[in-house]
C-alpha positions in Angstrom: 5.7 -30.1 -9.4 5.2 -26.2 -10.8 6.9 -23.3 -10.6 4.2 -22.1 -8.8 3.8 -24.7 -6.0 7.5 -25.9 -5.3 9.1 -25.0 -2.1 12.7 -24.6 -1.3 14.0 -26.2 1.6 15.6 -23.9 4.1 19.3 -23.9 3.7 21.6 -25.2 6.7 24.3 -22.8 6.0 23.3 -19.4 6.8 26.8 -18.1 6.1 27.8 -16.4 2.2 31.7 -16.7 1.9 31.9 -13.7 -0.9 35.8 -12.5 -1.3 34.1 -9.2 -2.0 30.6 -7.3 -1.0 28.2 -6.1 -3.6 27.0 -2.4 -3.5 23.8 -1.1 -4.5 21.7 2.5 -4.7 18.1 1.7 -4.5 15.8 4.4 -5.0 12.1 2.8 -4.9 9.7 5.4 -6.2 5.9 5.5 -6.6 6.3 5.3 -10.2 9.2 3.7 -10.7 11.7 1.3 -8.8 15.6 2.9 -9.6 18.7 0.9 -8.9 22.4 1.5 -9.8 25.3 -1.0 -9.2 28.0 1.9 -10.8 27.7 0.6 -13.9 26.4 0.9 -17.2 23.2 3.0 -16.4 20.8 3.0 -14.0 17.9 0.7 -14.5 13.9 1.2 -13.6 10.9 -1.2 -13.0 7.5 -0.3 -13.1 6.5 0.1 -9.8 2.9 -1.9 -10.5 2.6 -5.5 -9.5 0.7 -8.4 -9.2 0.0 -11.1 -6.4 -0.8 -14.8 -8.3 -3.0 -17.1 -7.2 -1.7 -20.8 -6.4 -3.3 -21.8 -9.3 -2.7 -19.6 -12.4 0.3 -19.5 -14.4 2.5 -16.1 -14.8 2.9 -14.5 -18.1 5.8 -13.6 -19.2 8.8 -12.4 -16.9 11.8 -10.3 -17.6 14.6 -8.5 -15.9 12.6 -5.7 -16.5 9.4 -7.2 -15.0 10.3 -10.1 -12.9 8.5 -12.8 -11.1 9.4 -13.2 -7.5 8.7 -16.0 -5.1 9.0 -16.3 -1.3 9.5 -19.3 0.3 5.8 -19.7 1.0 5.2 -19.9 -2.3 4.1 -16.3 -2.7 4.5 -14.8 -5.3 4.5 -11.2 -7.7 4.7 -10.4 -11.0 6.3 -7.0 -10.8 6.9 -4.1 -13.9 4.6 -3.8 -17.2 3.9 -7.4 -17.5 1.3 -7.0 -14.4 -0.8 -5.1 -16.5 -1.6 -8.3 -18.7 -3.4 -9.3 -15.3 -7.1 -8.6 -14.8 -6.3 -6.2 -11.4 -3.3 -5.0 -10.3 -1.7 -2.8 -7.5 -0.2 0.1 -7.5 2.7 1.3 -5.2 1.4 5.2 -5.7 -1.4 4.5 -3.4 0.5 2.7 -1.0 2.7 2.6 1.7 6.4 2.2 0.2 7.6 1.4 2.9 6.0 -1.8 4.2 7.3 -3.0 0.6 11.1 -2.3 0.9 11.2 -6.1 1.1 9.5 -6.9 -2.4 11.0 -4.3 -3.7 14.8 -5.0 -2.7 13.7 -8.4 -4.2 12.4 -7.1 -7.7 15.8 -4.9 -8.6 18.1 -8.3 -7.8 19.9 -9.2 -11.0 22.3 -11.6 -10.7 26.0 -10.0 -10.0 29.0 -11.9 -11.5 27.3 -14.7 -12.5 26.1 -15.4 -9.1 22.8 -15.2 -7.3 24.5 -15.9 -3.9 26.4 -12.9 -2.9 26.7 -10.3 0.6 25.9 -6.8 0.0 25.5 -3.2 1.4 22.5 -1.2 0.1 22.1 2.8 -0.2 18.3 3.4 -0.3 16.5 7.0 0.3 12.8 7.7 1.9 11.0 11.3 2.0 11.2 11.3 5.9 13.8 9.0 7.4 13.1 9.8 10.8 10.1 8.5 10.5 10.8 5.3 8.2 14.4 4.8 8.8 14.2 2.1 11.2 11.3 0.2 9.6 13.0 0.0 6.2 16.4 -1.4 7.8 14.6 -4.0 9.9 12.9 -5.1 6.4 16.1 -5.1 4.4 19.1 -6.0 6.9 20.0 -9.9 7.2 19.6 -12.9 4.8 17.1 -13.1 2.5 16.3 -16.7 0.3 14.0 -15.7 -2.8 13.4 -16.4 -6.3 13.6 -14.3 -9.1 12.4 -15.2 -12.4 12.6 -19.0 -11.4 16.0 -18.6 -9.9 17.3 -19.0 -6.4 18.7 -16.3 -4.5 20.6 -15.8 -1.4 21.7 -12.8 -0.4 22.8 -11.2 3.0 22.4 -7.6 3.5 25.3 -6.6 5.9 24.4 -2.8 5.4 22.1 -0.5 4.9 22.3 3.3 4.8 19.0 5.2 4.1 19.5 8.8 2.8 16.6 11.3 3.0 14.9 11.4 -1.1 16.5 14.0 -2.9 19.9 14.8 -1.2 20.8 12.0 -3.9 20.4 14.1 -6.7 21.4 17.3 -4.9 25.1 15.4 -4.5 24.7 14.1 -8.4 23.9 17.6 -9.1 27.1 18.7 -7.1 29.8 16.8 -8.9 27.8 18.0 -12.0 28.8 21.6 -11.2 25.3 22.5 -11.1 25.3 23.8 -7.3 27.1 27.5 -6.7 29.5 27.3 -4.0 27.9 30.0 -1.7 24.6 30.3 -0.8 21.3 28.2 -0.2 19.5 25.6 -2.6 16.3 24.9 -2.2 15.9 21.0 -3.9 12.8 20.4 -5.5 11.7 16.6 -6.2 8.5 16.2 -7.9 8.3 12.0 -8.0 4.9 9.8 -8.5 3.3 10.1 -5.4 4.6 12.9 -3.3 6.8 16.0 -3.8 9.5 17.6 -1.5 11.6 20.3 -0.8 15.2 20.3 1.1 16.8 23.7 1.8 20.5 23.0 1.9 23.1 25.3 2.7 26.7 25.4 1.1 28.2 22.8 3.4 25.2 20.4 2.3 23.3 20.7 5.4 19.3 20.6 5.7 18.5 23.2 7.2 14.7 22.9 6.6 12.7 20.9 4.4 8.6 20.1 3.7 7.5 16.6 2.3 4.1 16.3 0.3 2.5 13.2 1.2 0.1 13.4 -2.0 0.6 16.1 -5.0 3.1 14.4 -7.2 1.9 13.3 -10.7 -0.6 10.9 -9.6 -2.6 14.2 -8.4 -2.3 15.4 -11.8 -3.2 12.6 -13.8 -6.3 11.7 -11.0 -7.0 15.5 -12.4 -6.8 14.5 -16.3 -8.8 11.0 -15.5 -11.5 13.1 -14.4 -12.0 15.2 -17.6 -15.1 14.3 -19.2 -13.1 15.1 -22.9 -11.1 11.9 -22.0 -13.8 9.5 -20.2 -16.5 10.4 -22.9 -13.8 9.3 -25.7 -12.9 6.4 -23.6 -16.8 5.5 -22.9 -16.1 4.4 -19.3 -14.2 5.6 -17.2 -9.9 6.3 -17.1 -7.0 4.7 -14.7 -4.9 7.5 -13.1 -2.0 4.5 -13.4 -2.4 4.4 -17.2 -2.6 8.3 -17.3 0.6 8.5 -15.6 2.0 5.8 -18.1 0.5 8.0 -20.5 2.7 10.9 -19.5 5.8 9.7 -21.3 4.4 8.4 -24.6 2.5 11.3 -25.9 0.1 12.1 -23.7 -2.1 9.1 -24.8 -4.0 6.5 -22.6 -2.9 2.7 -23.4 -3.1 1.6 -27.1 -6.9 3.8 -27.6 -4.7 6.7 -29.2 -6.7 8.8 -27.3 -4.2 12.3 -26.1 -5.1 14.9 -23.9 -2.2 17.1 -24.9 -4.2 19.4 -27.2 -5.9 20.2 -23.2 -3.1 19.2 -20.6 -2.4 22.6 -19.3 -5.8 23.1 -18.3 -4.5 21.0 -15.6 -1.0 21.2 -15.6 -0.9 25.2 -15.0 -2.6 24.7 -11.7 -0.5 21.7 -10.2 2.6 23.5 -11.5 1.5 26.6 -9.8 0.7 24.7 -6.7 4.2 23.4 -6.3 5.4 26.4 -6.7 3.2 29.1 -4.6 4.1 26.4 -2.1 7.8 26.4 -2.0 7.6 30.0 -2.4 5.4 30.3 0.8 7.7 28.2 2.8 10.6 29.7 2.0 9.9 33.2 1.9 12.5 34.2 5.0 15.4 32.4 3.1 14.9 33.8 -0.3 17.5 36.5 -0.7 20.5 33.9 0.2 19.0 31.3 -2.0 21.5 31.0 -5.7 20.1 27.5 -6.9 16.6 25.8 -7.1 17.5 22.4 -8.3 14.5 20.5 -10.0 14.9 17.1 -10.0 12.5 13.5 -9.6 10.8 11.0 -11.9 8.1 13.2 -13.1 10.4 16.6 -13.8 9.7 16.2 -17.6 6.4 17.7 -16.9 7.2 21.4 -16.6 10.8 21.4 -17.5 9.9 23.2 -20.7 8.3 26.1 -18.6 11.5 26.2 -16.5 13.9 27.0 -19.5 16.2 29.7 -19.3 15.6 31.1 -15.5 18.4 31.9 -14.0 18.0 30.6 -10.8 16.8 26.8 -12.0 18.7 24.0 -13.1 16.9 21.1 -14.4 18.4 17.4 -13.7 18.9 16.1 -16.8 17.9 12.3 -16.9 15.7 13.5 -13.8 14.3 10.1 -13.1 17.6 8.6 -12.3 19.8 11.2 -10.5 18.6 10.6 -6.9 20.0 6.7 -7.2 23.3 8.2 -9.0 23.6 10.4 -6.0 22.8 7.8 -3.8 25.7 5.4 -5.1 28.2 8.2 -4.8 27.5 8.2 -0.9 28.5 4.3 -0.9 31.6 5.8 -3.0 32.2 8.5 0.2 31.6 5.6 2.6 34.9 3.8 1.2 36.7 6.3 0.6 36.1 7.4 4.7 36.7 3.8 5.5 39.7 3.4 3.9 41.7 7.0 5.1 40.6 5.0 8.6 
């Protein structure tokens, strides 16, 4: 019997017996899915996958693109192996949410040489009023899985969901990178979307704007447009592999094809839309503002054009400081725990 068409029976024993718990920052973008265990650095899977058929074999899977299956014999081939696959879907023009399962499932590596441990999970979402719920009735209880060929069963005993952003506003605060009076307005330009959090010198949100669309999809949707690329192409171009093609030089898949020598034709307008916007919807709060922190996956875009303002510090390793942030609020949780 296959890979593909074995089942695992349901185990009897629905307990883990796990001396300690396993802790892990999620942050599951459009683009890419983060996690961080507090070691080593963060890691980052392709946030592409896709669904096999019964009968077809996988390509190759890694811990960097892994192959999961669910005990129906479901299963995805997640990260930049799903590109080898005729169609493929992309998490950008989805809803995240309804895949905090899969995507739990994809960023499980196995943790001191087991595949069978309890855990407490740190995730983040634009707008947790709205998703919180939905994402911890996903996530919380056992969950019996395979990765890359391998059985898994873990139990969830906690999840905390942080609102996207505040991670990297708290990475950004041990940095020394936040004044100690004053307002900062956090900017998060990910994959998809693109948010604001205005956060006063105690660390509350004291008003905020998510954009559900406007993140660097909507610029490379632009670029995917531009008859200079599709006439050079000779059909016409992915937004997915555009994005892709926005951190190795600017060129679409293996054609060598670049639209640097024209990207801020269409970078100068999404970069000014960002920021008329946050401008606009700040405008009462400026004068006590000291800090706009830019941060999120796709911050490499327009950190050159940010250089040397005052006001504006750039995260550095942008793509990962919301899940560094996020672990250090599991490090808080202890420490509250424990002075209990």
């Amino acid at each position: 019997m296959t890979t593909a068409t074995r089942q695992r029976r349901p185990s009897k024993d629905s307990s883990i017996s796990s001396a300690t718990t396993r802790v892990l920052a999620l942050d599951a973008g459009n683009y890419d899915l983060k996690f961080y265990d507090g070691t080593g650095h963060p890691k980052a899977i392709r946030s592409v996958r896709y669904q096999l058929p019964q009968g077809r074999d996988p390509v190759r899977y890694t811990d960097a693109s892994p192959l999961i299956e669910l005990p129906d014999g479901t299963r995805y081939h997640f990260g930049a192996q799903a590109y080898k696959y005729r169609r493929q879907q992309q998490t950008v023009i989805e809803n995240k949410v309804e895949l905090s399962r899969l995507h739990l499932y994809a960023c499980l590596e196995p943790w001191n040489g087991s595949t069978e441990f309890a855990m407490h999970l740190y995730a983040s979402t634009p707008e947790p009023n709205k998703n919180d719920e939905a994402i911890r009735k996903q996530l919380l209880g056992m969950h019996e899985f395979k990765r890359n060929d391998i059985d898994y069963r873990v139990m969830v005993e906690r999840v905390e969901v942080e609102r996207e952003g505040m991670g990297a506003y708290r990475y950004a605060k041990q940095m020394g990178l936040i004044p100690d009076g004053g307002y900062t307005i956090v900017i998060d330009i990910g994959g998809g979307t693109w948010l604001t959090r205005l956060v006063d010198a105690e660390g509350e949100v004291i008003d905020e704007n998510v954009m559900d669309r406007g993140g660097a999809y909507e610029l490379a949707t632009s670029i995917s447009f531009d008859k200079r690329l599709t006439n050079a192409l000779g059909t016409t171009a992915d937004p997915s592999l555009v994005m892709d093609g926005f951190r190795v030089e600017h060129t679409y898949a293996d054609t060598g094809i670049s639209w640097s020598g024209w990207l801020d034709e269409h970078l100068e307008p999404w970069f000014k839309g960002i920021f008329q916007t946050v401008k606009a919807q700040y405008t009462p709060y400026m004068a006590r503002v000291t800090r706009f922190l830019v941060t999120g996956g796709s911050t490499h875009l327009i950190s050159e054009r940010l250089a040397g303002r005052k006001l504006f510090a750039v995260m550095g390793d942008p793509q990962f400081a919301n899940v560094r942030g996020l672990f250090l609020l599991s490090t808080d949780v202890q420490l509250c725990m424990t002075t209990k």
